[in-house]
N, CA, C and O atoms as CSV, one atom per row, in Angstrom:
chain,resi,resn,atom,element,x,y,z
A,1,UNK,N,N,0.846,-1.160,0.000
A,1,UNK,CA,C,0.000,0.000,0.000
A,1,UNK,C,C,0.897,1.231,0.000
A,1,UNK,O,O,1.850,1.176,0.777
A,2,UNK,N,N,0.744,2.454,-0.818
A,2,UNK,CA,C,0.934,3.403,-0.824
A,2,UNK,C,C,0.363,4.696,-0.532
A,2,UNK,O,O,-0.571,5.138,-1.202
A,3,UNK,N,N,0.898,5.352,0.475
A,3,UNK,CA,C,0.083,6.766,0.833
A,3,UNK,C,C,1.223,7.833,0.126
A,3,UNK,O,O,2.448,7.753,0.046
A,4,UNK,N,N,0.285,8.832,-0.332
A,4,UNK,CA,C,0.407,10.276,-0.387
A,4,UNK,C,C,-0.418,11.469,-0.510
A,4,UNK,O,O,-1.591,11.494,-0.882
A,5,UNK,N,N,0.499,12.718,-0.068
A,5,UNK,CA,C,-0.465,13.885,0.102
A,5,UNK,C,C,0.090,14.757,-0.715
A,5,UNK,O,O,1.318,14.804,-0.639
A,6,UNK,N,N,-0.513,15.600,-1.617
A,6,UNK,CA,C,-0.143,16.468,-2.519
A,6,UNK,C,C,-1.128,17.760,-2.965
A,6,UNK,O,O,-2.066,17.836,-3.759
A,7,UNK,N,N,-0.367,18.902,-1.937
A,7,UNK,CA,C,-1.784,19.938,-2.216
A,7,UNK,C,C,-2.752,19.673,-1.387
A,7,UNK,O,O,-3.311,20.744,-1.155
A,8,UNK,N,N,-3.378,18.619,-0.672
A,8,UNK,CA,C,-4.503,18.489,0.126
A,8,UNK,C,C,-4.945,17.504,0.306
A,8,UNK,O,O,-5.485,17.054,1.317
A,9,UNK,N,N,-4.655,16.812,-1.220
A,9,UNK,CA,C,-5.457,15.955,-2.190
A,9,UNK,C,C,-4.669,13.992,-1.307
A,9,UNK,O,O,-3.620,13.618,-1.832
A,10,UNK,N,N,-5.073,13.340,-0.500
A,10,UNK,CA,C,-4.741,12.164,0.541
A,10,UNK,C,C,-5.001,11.640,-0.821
A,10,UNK,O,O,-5.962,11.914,-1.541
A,11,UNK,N,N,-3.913,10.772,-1.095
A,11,UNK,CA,C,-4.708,9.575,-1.924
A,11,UNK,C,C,-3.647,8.247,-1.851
A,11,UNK,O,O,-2.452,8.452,-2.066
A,12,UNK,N,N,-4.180,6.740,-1.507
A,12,UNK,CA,C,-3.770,5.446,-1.100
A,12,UNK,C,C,-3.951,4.760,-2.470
A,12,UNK,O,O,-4.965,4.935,-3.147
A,13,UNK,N,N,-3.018,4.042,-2.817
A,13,UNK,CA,C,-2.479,3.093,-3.617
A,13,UNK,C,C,-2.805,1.862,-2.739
A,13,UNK,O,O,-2.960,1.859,-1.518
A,14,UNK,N,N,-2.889,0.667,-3.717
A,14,UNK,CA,C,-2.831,-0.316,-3.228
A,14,UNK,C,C,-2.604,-0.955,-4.349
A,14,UNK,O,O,-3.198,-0.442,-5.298
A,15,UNK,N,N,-1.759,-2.194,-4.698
A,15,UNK,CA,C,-1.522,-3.431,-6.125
A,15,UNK,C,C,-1.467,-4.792,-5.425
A,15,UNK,O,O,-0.659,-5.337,-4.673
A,16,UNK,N,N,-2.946,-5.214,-6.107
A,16,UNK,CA,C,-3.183,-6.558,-5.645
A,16,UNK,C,C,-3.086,-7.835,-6.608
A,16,UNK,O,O,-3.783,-7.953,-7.615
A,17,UNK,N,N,-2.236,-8.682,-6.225
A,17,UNK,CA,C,-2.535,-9.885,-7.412
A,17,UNK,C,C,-2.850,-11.340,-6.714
A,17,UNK,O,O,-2.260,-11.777,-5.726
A,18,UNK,N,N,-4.033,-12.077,-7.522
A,18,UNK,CA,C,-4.270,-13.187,-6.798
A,18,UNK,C,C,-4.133,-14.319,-7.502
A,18,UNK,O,O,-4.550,-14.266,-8.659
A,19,UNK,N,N,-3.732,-15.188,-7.184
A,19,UNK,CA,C,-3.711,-16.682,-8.528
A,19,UNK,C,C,-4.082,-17.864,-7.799
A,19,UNK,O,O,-3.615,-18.301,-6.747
A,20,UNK,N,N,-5.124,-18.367,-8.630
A,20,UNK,CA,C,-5.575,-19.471,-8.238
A,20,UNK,C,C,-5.906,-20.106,-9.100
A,20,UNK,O,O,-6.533,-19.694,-10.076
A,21,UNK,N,N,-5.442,-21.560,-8.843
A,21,UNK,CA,C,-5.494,-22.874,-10.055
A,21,UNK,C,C,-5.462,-22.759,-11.863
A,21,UNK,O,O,-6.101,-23.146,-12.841
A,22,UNK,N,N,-4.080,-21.834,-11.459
A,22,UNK,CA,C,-3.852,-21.515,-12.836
A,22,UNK,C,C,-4.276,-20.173,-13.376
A,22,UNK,O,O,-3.614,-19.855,-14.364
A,23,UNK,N,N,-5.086,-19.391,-13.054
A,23,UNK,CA,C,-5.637,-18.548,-13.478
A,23,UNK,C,C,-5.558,-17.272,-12.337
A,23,UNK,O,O,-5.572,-17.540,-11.135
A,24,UNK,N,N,-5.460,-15.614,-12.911
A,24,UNK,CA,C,-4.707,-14.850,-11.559
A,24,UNK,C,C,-5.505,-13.733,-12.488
A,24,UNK,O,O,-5.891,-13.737,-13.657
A,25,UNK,N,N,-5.553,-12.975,-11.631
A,25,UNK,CA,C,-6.301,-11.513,-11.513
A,25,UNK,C,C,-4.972,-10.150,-11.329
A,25,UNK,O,O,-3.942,-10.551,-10.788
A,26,UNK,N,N,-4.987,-8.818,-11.701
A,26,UNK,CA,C,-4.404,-7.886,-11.243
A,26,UNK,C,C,-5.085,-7.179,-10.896
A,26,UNK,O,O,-6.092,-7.102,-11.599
A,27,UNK,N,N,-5.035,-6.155,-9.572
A,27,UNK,CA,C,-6.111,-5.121,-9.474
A,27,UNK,C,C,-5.121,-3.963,-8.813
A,27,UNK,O,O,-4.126,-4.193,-8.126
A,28,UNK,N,N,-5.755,-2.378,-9.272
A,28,UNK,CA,C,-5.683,-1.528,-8.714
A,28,UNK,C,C,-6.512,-0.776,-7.909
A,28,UNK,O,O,-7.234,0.033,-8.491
A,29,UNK,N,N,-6.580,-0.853,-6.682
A,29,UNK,CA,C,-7.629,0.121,-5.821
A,29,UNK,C,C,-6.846,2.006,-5.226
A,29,UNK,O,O,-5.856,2.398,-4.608
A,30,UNK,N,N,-7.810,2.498,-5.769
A,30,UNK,CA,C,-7.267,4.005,-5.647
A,30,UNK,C,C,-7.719,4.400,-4.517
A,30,UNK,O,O,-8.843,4.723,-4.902
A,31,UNK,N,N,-7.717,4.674,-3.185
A,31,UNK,CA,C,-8.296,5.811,-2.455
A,31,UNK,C,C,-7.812,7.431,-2.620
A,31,UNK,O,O,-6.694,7.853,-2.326
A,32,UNK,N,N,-9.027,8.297,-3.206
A,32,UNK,CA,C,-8.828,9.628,-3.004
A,32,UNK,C,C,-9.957,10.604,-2.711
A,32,UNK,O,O,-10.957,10.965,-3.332
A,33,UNK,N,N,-9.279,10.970,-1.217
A,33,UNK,CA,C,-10.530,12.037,-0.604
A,33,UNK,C,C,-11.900,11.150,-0.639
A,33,UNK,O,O,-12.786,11.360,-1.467
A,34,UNK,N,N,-11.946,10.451,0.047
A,34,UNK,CA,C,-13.000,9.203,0.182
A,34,UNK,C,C,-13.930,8.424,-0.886
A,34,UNK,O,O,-14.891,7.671,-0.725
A,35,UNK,N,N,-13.225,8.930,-2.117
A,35,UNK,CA,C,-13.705,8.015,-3.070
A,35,UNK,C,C,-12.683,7.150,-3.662
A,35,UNK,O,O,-11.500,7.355,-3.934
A,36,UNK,N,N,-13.695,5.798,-3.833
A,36,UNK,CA,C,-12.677,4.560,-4.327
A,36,UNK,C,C,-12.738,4.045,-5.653
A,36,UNK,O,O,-13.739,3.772,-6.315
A,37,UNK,N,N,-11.725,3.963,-5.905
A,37,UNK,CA,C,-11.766,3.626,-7.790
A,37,UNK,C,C,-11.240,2.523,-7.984
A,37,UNK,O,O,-10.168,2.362,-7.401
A,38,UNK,N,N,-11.770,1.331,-8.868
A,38,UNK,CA,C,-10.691,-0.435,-8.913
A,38,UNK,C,C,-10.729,-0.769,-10.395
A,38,UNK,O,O,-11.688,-0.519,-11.125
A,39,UNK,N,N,-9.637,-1.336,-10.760
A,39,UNK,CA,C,-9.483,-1.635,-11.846
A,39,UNK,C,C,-9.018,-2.945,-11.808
A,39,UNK,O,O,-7.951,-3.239,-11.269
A,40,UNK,N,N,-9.908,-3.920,-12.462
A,40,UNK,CA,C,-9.060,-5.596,-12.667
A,40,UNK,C,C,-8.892,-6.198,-13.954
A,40,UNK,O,O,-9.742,-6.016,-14.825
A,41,UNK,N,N,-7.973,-6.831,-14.137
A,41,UNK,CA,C,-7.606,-7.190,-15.647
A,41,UNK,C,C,-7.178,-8.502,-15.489
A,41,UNK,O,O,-6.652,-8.751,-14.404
A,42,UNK,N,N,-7.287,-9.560,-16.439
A,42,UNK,CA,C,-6.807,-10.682,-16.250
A,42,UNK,C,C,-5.159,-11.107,-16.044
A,42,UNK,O,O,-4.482,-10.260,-16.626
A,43,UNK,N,N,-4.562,-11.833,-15.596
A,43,UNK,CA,C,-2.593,-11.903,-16.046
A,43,UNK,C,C,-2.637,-13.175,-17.121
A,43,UNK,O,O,-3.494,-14.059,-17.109
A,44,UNK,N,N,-1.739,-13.091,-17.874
A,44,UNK,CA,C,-1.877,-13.540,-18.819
A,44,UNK,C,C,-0.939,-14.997,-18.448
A,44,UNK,O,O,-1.086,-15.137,-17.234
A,45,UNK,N,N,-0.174,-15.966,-18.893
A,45,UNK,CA,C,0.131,-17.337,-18.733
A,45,UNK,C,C,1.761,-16.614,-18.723
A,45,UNK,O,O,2.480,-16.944,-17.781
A,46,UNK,N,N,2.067,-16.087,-19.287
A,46,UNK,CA,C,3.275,-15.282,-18.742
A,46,UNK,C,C,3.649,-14.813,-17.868
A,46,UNK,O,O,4.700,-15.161,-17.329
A,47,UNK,N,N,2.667,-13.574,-17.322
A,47,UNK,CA,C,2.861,-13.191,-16.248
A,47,UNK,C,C,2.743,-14.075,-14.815
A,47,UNK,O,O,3.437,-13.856,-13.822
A,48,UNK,N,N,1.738,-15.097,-14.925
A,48,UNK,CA,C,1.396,-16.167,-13.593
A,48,UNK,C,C,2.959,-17.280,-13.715
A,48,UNK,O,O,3.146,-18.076,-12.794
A,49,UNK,N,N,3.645,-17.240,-14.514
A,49,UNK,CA,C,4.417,-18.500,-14.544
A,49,UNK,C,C,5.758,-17.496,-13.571
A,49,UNK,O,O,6.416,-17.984,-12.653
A,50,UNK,N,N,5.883,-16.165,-14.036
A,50,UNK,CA,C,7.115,-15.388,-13.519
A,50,UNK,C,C,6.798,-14.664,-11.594
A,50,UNK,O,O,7.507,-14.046,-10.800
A,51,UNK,N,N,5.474,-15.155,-11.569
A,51,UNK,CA,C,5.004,-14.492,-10.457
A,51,UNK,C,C,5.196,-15.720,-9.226
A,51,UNK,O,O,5.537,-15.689,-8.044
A,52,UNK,N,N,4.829,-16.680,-10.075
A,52,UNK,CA,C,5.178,-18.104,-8.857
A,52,UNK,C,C,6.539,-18.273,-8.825
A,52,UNK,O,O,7.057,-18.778,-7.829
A,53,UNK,N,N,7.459,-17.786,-10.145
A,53,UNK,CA,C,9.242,-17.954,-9.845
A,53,UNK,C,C,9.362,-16.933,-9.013
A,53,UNK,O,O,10.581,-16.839,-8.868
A,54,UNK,N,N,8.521,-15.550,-7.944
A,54,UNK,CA,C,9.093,-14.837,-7.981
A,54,UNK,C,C,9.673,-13.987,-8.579
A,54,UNK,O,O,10.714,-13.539,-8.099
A,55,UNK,N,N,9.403,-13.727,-9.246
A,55,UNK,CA,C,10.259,-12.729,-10.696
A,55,UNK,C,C,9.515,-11.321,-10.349
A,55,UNK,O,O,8.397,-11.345,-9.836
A,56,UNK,N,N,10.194,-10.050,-10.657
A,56,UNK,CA,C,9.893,-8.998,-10.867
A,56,UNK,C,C,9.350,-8.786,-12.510
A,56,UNK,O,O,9.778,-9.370,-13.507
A,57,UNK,N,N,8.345,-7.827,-12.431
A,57,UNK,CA,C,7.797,-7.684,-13.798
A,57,UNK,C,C,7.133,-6.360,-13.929
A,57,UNK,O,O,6.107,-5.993,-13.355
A,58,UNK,N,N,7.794,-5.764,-14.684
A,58,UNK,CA,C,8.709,-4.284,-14.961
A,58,UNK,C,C,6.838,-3.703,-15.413
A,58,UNK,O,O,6.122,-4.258,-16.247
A,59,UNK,N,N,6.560,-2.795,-14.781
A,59,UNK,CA,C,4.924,-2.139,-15.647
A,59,UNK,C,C,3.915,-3.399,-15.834
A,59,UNK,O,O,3.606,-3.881,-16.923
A,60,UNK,N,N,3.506,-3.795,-14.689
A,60,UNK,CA,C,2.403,-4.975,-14.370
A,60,UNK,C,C,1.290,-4.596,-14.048
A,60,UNK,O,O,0.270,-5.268,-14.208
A,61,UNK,N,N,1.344,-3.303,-13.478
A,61,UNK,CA,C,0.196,-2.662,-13.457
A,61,UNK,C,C,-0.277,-1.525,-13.994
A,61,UNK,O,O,-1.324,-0.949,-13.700
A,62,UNK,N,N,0.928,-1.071,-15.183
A,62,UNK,CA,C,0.377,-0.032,-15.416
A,62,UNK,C,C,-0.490,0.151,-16.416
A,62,UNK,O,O,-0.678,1.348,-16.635
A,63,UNK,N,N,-1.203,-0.711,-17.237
A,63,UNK,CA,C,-2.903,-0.755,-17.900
A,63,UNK,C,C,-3.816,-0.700,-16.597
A,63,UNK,O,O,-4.726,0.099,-16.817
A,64,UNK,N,N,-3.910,-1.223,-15.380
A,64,UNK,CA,C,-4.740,-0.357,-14.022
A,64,UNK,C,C,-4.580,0.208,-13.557
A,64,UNK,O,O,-5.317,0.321,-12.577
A,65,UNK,N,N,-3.248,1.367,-13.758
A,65,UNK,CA,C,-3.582,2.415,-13.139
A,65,UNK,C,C,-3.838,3.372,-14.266
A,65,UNK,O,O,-4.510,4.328,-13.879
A,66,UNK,N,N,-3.487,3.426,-15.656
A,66,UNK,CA,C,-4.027,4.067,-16.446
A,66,UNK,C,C,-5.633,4.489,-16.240
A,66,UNK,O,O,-6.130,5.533,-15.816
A,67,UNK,N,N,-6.254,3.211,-16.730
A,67,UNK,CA,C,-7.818,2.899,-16.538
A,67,UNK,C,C,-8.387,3.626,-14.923
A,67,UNK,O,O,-9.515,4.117,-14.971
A,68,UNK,N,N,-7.862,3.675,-13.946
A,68,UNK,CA,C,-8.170,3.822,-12.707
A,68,UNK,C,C,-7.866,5.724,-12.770
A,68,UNK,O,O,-8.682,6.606,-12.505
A,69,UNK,N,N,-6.734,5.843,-13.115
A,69,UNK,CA,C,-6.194,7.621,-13.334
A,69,UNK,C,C,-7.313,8.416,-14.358
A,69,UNK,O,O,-7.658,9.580,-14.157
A,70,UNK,N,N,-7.840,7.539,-15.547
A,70,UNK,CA,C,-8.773,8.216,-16.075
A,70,UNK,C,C,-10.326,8.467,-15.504
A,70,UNK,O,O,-11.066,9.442,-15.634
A,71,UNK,N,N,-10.495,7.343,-14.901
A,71,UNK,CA,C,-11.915,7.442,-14.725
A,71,UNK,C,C,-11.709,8.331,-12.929
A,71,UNK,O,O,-12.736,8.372,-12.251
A,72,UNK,N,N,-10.257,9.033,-12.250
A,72,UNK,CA,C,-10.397,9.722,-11.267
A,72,UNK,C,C,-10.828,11.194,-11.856
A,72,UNK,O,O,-11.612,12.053,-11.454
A,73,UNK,N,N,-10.004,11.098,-12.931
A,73,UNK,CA,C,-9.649,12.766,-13.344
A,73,UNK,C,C,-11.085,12.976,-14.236
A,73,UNK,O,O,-11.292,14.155,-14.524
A,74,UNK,N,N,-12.135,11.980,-14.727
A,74,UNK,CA,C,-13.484,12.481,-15.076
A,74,UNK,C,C,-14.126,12.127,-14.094
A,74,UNK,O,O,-14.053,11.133,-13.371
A,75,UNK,N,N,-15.118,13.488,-14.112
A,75,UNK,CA,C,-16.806,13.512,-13.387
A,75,UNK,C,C,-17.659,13.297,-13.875
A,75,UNK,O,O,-17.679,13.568,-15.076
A,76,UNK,N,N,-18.743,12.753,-13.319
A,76,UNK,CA,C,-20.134,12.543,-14.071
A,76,UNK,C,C,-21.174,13.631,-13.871
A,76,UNK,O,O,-22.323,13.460,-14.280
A,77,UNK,N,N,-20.847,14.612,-13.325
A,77,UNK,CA,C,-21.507,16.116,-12.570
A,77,UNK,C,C,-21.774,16.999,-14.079
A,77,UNK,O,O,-21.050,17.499,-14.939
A,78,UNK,N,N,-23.504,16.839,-13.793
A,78,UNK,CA,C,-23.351,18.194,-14.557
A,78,UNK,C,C,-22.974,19.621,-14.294
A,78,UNK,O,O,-22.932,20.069,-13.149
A,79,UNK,N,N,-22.724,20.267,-15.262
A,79,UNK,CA,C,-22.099,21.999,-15.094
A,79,UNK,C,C,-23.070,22.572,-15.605
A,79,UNK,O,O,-23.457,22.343,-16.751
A,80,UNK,N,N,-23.609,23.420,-14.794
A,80,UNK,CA,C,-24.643,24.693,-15.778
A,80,UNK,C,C,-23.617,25.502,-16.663
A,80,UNK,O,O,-22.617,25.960,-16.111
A,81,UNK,N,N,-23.756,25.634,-17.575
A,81,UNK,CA,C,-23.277,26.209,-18.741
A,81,UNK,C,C,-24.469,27.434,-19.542
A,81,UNK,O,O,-25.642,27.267,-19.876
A,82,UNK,N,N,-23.559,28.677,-19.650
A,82,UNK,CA,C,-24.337,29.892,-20.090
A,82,UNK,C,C,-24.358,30.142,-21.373
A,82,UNK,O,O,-23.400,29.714,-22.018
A,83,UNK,N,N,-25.330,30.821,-22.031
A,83,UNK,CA,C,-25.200,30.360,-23.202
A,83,UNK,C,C,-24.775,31.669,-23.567
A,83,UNK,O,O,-24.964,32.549,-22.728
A,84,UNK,N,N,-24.069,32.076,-24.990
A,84,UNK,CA,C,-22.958,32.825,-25.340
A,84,UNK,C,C,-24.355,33.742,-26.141
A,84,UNK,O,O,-25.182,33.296,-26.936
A,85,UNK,N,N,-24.244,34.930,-25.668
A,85,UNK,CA,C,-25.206,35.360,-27.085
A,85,UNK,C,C,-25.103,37.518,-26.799
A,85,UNK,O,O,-24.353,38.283,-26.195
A,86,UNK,N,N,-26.111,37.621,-27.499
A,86,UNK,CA,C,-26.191,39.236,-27.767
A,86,UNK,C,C,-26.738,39.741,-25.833
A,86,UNK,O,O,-27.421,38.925,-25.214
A,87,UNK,N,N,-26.496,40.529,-25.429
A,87,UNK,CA,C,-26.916,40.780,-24.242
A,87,UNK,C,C,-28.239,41.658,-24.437
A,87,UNK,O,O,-28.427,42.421,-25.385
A,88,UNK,N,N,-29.265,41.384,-23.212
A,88,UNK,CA,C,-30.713,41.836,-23.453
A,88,UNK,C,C,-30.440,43.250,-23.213
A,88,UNK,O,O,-29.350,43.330,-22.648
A,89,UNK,N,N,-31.118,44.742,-23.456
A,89,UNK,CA,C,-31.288,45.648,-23.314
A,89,UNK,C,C,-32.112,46.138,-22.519
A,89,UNK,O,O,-32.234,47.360,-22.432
């Protein structure tokens, strides 16, 4: 798990991987400012064979934290928006 603070903004890392009977999961869970964001992707027969040797494996998560960084930095909030025009008299 990873903590940091930047500007105000608390936000926890966490990189989880699980394997079972052959088959393994990657996940990223984001905490920031009390909202939680997860991203899971399958590991592929490569990655599960280097993970049971122990092996390091260089950017394993970084397709979940991509996916996880985008959907922090969009909102689903609407904005009232003004509309551009001649001003009334």
């Amino acid at each position: 798990m990873h903590y940091s603070s930047v500007n105000g903004v608390s936000r926890q890392q966490e990189n989880i991987v699980n394997v079972k009977n052959g088959k393994g999961t990657k996940t990223v869970k984001i905490v920031q400012n009390g909202k939680t964001k997860k991203a899971t992707r399958k590991l592929t027969d490569d990655n599960i064979q280097c993970i049971q040797k122990h092996q390091f494996i260089p950017g394993l998560f970084s397709d979940c934290l991509n996916d996880v960084n985008l959907r922090l930095g969009s909102s689903n909030t609407r904005r009232s928006t003004k509309k551009k025009g001649k001003a009334k008299k």
